[in-house]
C-alpha positions in Angstrom: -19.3 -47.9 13.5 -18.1 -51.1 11.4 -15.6 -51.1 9.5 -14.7 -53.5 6.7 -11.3 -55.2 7.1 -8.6 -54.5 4.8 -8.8 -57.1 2.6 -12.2 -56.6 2.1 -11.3 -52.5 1.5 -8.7 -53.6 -1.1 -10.8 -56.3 -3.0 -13.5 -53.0 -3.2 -11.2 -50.7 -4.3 -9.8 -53.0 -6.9 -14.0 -54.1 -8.4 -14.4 -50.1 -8.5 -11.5 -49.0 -9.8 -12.7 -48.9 -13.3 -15.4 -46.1 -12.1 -13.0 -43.6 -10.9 -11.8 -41.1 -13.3 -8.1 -39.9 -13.0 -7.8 -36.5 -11.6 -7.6 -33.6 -13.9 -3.7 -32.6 -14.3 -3.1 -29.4 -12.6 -2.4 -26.4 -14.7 1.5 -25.6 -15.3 2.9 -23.7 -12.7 4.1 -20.1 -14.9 7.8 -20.1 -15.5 9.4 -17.3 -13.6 10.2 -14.3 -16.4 13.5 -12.9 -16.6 14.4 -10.0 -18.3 16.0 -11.4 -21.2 12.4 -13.4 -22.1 11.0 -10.1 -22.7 13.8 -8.2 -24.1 17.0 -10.2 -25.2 20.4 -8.9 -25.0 20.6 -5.8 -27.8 17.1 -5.9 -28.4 15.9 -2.2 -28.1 12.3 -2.2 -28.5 9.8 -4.6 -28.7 5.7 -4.7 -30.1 3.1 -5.3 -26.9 -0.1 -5.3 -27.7 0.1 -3.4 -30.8 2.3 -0.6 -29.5 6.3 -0.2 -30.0 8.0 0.0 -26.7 11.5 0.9 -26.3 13.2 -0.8 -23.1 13.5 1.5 -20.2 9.8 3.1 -20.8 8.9 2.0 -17.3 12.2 3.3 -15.8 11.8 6.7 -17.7 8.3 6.8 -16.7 9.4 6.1 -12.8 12.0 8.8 -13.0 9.8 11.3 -14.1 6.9 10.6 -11.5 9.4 11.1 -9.1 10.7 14.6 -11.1 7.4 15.9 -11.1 7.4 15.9 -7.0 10.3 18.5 -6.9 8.7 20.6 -9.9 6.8 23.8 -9.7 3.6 23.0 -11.8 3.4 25.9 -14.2 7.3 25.8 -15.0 8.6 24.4 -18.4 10.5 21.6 -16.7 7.3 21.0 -14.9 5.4 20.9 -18.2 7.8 19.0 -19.9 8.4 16.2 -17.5 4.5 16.0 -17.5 4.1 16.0 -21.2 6.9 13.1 -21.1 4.7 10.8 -18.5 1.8 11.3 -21.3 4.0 10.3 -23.7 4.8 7.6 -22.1 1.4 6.3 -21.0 0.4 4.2 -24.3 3.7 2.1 -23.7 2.6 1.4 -20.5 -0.9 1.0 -21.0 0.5 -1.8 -23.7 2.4 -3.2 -20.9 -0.4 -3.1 -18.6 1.3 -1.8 -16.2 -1.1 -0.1 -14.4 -2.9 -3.8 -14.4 -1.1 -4.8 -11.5 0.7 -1.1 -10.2 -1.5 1.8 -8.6 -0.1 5.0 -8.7 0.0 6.7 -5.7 1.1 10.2 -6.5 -2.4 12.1 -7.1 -0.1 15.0 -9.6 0.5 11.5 -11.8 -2.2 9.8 -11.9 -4.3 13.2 -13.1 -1.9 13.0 -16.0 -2.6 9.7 -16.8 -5.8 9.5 -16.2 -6.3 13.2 -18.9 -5.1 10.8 -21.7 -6.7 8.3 -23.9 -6.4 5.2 -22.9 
């Protein structure tokens, strides 16, 4: 294996540097989001995608997920907690949410998925 010596590398590099082309710049790294880029302080509802969402939608819908567990389907709490996560399901869906969340309680995600969407 030969191998040129340096001067002869550099003088090389330096006649072809004209036919390299510079490297694409990487894409911008994301800024992490904070809750105060999506909401500021005394904000209390927001348009996504089309659809006003008050803050605490996703808490309210995570509380009553974990309601329905200790409910007796058939009651009225049961049925109202349930009609609650419906109602709550286009703010989420606007959210996308369940994008990047799967829900793991099978109760839930029949009520979700018995809703337009």
């Amino acid at each position: 294996m030969s191998t040129l010596p340096a001067s002869a590398t550099s003088d090389a590099q330096q006649q072809n540097s004209h036919l390299t082309t510079p490297a694409p710049a990487a894409p911008a790294t994301p800024a992490p989001l904070t809750p105060q880029d999506v909401l500021a302080d005394g904000q209390e509802q927001a348009e996504f995608n089309g659809v006003l969402v008050r803050k605490g939608s996703i808490a309210a819908f995570i509380g009553n997920a974990k309601a329905l567990e200790n409910l007796e389907p058939g009651t009225s709490e049961h049925e109202a907690v349930a009609q609650q996560i419906r109602d709550l399901k286009p703010a989420l869906d606007a959210l996308e949410l369940f994008d990047v969340v799967e829900i793991k309680n099978p109760d839930v995600a029949a009520l979700l998925a018995s809703g337009p969407r």
